[in-house]
C-alpha positions as CSV (number, residue, x, y, z in Angstrom):
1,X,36.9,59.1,67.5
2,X,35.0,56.0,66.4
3,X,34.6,55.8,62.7
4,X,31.2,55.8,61.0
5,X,30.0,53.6,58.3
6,X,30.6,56.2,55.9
7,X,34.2,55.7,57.2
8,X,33.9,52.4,57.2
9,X,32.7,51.8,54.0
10,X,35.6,53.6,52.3
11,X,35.4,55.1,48.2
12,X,36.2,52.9,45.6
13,X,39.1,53.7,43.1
14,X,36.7,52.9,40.5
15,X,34.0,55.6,41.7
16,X,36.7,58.5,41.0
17,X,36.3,60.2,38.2
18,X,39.3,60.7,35.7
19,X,41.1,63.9,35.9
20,X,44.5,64.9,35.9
21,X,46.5,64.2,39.7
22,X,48.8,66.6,41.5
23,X,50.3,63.5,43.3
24,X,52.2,65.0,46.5
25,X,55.1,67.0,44.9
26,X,57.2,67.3,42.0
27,X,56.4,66.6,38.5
28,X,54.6,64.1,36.7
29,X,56.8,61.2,36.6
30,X,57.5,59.6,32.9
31,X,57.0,55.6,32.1
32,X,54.5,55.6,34.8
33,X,50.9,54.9,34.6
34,X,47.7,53.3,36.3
35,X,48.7,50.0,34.1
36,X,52.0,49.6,34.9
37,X,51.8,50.3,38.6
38,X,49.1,47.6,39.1
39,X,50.9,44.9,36.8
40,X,54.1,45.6,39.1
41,X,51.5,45.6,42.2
42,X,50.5,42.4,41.0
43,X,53.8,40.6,40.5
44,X,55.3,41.9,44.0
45,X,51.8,40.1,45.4
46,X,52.7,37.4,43.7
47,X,55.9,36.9,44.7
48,X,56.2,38.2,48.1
49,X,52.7,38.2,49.6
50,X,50.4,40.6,50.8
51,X,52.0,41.3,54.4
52,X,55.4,42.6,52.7
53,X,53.7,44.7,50.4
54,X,54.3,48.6,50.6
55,X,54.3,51.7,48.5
56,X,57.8,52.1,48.9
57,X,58.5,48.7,48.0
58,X,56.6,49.0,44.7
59,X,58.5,52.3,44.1
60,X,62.0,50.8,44.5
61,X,60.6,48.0,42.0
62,X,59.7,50.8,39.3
63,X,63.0,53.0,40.3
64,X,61.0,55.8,41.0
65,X,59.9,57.7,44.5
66,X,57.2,56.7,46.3
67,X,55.7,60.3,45.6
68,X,55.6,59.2,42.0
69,X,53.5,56.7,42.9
70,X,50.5,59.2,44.2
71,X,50.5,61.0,40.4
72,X,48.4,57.9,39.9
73,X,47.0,56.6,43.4
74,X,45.7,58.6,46.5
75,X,46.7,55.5,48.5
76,X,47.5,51.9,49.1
77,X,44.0,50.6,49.4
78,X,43.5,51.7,45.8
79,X,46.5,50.0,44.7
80,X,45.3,46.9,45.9
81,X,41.8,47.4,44.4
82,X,43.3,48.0,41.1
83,X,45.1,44.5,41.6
84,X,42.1,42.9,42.6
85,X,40.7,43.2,39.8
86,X,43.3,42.8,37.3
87,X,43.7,39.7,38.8
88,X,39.7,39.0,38.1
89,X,41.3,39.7,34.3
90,X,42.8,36.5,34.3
91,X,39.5,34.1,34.7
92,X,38.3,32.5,31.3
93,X,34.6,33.3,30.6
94,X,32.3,31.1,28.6
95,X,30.1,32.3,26.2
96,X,27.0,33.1,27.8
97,X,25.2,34.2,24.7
98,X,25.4,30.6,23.0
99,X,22.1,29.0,24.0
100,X,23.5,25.3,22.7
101,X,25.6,25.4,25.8
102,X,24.6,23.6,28.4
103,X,24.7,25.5,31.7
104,X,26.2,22.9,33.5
105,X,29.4,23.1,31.4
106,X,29.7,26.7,31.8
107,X,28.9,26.7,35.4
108,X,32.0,23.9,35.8
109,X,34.3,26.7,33.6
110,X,33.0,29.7,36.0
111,X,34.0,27.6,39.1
112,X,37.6,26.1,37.6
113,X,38.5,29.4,36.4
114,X,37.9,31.2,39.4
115,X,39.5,28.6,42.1
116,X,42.3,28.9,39.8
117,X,43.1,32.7,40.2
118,X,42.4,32.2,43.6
119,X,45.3,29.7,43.5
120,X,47.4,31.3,41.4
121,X,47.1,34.6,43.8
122,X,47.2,33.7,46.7
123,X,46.9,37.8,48.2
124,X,43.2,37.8,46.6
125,X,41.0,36.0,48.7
126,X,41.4,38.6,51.8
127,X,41.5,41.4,49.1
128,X,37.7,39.9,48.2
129,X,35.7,40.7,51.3
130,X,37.5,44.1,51.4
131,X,36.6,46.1,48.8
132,X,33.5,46.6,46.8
133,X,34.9,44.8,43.5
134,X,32.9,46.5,40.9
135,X,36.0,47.1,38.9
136,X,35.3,45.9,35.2
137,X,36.6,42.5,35.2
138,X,34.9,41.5,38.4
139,X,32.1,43.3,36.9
140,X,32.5,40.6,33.7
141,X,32.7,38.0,35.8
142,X,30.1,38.0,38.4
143,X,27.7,38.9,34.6
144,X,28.8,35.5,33.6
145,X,27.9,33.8,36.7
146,X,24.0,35.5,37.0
147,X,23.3,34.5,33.6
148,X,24.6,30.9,33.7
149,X,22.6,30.7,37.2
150,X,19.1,32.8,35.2
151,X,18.9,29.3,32.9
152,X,19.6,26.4,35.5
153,X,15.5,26.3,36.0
154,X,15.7,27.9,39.6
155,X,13.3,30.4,40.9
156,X,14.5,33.5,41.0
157,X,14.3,33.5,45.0
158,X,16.7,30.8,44.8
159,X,19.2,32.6,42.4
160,X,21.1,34.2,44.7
161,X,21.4,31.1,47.3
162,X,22.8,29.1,44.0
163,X,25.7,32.0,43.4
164,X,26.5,31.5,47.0
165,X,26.2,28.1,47.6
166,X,28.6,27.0,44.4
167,X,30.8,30.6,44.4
168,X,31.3,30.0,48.2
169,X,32.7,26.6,48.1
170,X,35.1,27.7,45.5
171,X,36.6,30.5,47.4
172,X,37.1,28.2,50.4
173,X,38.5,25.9,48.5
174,X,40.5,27.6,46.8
175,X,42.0,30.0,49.5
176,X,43.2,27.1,51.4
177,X,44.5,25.1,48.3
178,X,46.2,28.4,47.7
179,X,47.4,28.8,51.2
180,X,48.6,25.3,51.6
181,X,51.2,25.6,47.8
182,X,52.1,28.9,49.2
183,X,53.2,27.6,52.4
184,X,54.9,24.3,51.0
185,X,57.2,27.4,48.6
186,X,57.9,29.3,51.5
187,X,59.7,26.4,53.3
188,X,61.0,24.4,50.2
189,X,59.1,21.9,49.7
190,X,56.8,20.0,46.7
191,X,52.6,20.3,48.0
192,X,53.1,16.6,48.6
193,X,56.1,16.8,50.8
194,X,54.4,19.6,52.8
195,X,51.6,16.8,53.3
196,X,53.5,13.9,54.0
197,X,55.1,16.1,56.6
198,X,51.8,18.0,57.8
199,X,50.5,14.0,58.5
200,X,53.2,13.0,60.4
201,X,53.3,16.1,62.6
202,X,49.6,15.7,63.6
203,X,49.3,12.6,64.4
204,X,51.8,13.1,67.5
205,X,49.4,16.1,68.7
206,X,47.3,14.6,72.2
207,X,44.1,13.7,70.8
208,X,45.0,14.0,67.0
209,X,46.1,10.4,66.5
210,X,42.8,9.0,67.0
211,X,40.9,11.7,64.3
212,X,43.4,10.8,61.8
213,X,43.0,7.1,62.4
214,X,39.2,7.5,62.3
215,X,39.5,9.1,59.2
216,X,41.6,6.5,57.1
217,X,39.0,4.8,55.6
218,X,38.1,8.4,54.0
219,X,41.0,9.5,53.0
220,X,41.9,5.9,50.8
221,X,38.5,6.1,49.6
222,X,39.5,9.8,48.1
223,X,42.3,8.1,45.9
224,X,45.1,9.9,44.0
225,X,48.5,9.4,44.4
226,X,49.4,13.0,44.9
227,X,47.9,16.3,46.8
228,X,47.5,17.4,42.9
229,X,45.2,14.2,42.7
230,X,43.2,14.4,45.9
231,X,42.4,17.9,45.1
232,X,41.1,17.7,41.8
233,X,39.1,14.6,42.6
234,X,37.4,16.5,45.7
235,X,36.9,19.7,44.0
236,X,35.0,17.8,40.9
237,X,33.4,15.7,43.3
238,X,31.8,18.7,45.6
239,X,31.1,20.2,42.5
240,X,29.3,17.5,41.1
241,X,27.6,17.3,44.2
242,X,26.3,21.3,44.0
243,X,24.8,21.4,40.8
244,X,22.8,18.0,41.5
245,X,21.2,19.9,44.2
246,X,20.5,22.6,42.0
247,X,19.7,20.3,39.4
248,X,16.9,18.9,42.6
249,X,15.7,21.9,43.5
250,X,14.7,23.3,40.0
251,X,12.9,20.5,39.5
252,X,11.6,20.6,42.6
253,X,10.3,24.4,41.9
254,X,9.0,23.4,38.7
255,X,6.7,20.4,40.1
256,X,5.3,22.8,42.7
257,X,4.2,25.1,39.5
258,X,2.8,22.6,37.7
259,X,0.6,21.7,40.8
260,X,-0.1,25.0,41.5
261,X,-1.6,25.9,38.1
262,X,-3.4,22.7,37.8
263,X,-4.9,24.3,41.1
264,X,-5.5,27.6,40.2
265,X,-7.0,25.6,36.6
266,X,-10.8,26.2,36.6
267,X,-12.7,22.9,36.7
């Protein structure tokens, strides 16, 4: 049977309400709870990736049955929410209320802070486009980002585009920054080893040689003597380059005001 977008779009674990659970046989199981479960989900993410991931592997981490496990969950999609979002926990959220801060600043924290969870988990970007994420840290954190976006000067049509535009880049920026020091662990060797090796490899792929050559000029031009270098350099860079636009087109917005009132000013 084909599944229907109320299928599709599955519950959230945050949309249940509170009661006590059955779980799936036996008794309520002691030392357990919603916390702990998802701090253990979190470091088995962490440490072995999203693929090897299963209930019973989480059990045999807490020493207790997988039906223990259900006291707390209905399923595995709710585990992973609950991760999701305590990994959102971990991002480092200006003070929106101070007005003497300049939006900028704060907009430069909300970006750094998020490409670093994103780097730090490595399981969270695919988790990101699964689920709703209206847990209460992502909740916190998307807050932070519409009011730091309310006072760069842009219409409010043009909020929205600014979240994704700035928000966007990060993600993909930091899922394959994330990626690429996840990969480099799994087969023992430092982010600039991986590269030195990734380099090498290319260039005898048909075709490849002359891409990388083209593109030498670029890649000096970057500078930094390590991956570390190059990223930070092109992440400050890009995002540099994102609020200047913004910067462009909330001035832009505000000239077009000011000619429409003198306009709409009876002579």
């Amino acid at each position: 049977m084909a599944k229907t977008a109320k299928d599709t779009a599955r519950h959230s674990v945050w949309l249940e309400a509170r009661t006590h659970r059955r779980g799936r046989g036996g008794g309520q199981p002691s030392g357990l709870g919603r916390e702990r479960i998802t701090e253990v989900t979190v470091r088995l993410l962490d440490a072995e990736g999203l693929a090897k991931f299963s209930m019973r592997r989480l059990a045999a981490e807490l020493n207790v049955t997988a039906m223990s496990v259900y006291w707390y969950v209905d399923t595995k999609d709710d585990l992973l929410e609950l991760a999701l979002d305590a990994a959102f926990g971990g991002l480092e959220l200006p003070d929106t209320g101070d007005e003497g801060e300049d939006w900028r600043d704060q907009l430069r924290t909300l970006a750094r802070t998020y490409r670093a969870v994103l780097v730090r988990h490595p399981w969270l970007s695919p988790l990101a486009g699964t689920f709703l994420n209206i847990g209460p840290n992502n909740l916190a954190f998307s807050r932070a980002v519409q009011q730091v976006v309310r006072r760069t000067g842009l219409p409010t049509h043009g909020l929205a585009a600014a979240i994704s535009s700035v928000f966007q880049f990060v993600y993909g920026f930091g899922t394959i920054e994330g990626h690429f020091r996840a990969r480099s662990t799994s087969v023992g060797l430092t982010p600039d080893e991986y590269f030195k090796h990734a380099l090498s490899t290319v260039t005898e792929a048909p075709g490849a040689a002359d891409v990388v050559k083209e593109s030498q000029d670029i890649m000096a031009a970057r500078g930094g003597d390590t991956v570390e270098e190059m990223w930070e350099r092109d992440f400050d860079y890009a995002l540099d380059l994102l609020i200047a636009g913004i910067e462009a087109m909330a001035a832009k917005a505000d000239t077009e005001q000011g000619r429409g009132e003198l306009r709409d000013k009876p002579h």
